[in-house]
C-alpha positions in Angstrom: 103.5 114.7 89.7 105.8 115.5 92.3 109.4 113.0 93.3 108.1 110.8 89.7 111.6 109.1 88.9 111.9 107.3 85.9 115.2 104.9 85.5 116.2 102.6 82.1 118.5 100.1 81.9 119.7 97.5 79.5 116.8 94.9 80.3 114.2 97.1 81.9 113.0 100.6 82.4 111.4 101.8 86.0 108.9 104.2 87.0 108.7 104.8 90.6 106.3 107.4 92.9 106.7 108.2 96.7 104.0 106.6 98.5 102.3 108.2 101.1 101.7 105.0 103.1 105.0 103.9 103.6 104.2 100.7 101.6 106.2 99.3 98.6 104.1 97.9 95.9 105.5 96.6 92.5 104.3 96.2 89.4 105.4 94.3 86.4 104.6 94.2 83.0 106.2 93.7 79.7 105.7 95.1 76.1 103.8 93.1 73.0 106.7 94.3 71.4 108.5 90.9 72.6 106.8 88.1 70.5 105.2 85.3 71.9 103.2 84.7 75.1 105.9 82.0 76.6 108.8 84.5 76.3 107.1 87.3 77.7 105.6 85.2 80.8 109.2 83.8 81.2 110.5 87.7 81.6 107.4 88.8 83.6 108.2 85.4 86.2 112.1 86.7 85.9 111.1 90.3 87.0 108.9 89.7 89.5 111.6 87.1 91.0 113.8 89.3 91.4 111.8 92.0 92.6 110.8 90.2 95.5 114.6 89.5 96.4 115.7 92.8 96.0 113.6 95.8 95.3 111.2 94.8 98.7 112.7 95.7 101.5 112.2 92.9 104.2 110.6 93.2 107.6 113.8 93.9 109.4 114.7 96.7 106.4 111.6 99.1 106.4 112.3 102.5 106.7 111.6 104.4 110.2 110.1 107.6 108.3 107.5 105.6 106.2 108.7 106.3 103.0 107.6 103.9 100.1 107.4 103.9 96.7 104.9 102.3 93.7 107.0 101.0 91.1 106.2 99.6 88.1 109.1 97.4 86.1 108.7 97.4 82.5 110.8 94.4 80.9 112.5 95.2 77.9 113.6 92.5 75.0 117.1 92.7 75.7 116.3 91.6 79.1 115.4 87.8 78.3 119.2 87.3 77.0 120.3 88.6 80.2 121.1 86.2 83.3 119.0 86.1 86.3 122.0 87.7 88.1 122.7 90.8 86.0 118.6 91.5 85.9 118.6 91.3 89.4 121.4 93.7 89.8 119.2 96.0 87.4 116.6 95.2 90.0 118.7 96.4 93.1 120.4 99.2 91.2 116.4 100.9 90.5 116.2 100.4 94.6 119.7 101.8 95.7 118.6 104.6 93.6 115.4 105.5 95.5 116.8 104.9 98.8 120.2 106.3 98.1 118.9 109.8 97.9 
């Protein structure tokens, strides 16, 4: 598929694909791979958190062109031992990457 990006970090790895109607929709999810329900809820709340401070743009922020993106955030284990700030920055990094360009 064309303008696919895919971006990993310590505590979560992004895929992200232009959308056509100028929205921004985000999806979370995390991997079996991190044991126990309450742990991976606790990193799915954490993602999604910080996703909604700063991976959407706000009303004020949307882009005049109409260009959006799907993007699904895949937490990683490492990312549970991170702080909320530094996933967040993750978070805003995937963002300053799509927009940047």
């Amino acid at each position: 598929m064309a303008g696919r990006r895919v971006f990993a970090d310590r505590g979560l790895v992004a895929f992200a694909l232009p959308n056509p109607d100028g929205h921004w929709r985000v999806g979370v999810t995390v991997s079996r791979r991190l044991r126990g329900a309450v742990a991976r809820n606790q990193l799915r709340r954490r993602l999604r958190e910080a996703a909604r401070l700063s991976l959407l743009p706000s009303a004020s922020d949307v882009d005049a062109a109409g260009k959006g993106y799907d993007v699904v955030l895949i937490g990683r284990p490492a990312g549970l031992d991170l702080p909320h700030s530094r996933l967040s920055e993750e978070v805003a990094s995937v963002r300053r990457r799509l927009v940047g360009e």
